[in-house]
N, C-alpha and C positions, 0 to 999 in steps of 0.2 A: 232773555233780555228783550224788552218791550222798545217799540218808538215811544220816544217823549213827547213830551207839547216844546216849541219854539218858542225863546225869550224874544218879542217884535220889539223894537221901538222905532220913532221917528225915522234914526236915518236907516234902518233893514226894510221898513214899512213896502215900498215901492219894489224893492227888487223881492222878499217874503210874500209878499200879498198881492198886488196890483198888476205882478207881472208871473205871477206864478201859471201853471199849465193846471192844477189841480183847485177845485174849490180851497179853500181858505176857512176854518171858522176858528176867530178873535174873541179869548177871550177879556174882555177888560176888566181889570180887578185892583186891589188898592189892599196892602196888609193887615190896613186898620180894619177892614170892613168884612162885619163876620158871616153875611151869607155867601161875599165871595170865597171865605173858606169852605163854607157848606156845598158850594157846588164846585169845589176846586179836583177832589175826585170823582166827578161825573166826566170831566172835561177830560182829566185823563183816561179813563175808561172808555171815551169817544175815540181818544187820540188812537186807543192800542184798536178795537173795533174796526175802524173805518180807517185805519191808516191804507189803504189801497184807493178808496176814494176819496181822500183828503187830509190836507194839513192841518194841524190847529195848536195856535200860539196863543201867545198872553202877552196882554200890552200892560203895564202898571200906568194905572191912570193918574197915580202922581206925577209923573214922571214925561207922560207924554200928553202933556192938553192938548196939542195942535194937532194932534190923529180924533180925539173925543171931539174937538170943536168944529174937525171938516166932518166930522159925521152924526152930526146932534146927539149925542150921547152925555145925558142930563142924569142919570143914575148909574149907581155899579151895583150886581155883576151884570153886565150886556153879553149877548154872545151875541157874536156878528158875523153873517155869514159872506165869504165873497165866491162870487164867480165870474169869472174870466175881467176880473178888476173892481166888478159891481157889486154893489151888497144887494144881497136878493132874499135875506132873513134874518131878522133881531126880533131875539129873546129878550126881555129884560126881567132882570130880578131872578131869585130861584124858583126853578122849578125843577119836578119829578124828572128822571132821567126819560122816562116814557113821551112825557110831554116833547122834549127837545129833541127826540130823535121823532116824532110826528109829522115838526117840525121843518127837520133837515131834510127828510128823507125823498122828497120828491124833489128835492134840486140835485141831487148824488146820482142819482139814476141816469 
């Protein structure tokens, strides 16, 4: 049995993310929207990977505009990455699993 990714929303946001001891990578996604499915098993495969250096949830961007609005996030899928509260890398749109661990990987270190 694998770690999962974490269901964020508004009110988890702060205590999951902003106050978390581990980077953080968010990913924002919407049911309608088919590349976020396209990348929905990359993000798990992050999740089980890196789970020793980091969390990583899903925010439904339906559901929470007030997290996309405080962080200009104008397209889905975004990954977003946090660290020690900050965002310090967005993806946006799908890309190659290779590209996003390119990426992440000099903030994990």
């Amino acid at each position: 049995m694998g770690h999962k990714t974490v269901e964020i929303t508004e009110a988890t946001f702060e205590t999951d993310v902003l106050n978390s001891e581990k980077p953080v990578l968010i990913d924002f996604w919407a049911s309608w929207c088919g590349p976020c499915k396209a990348i929905a098993p990359i993000v798990d495969q992050l999740a089980e990977e890196y789970a020793d250096k980091m969390k990583v949830g899903k925010i439904d961007a339906d559901t929470n505009q007030d997290v996309l609005m405080r962080y200009g996030i104008m397209s889905i899928p975004t990954l977003l990455l946090f660290k020690g509260g900050e965002p310090v890398a967005r993806i946006t749109g799908y890309q190659p699993k290779q590209r996003i661990i390119q990426q992440l990987e000099s903030h994990l270190s």
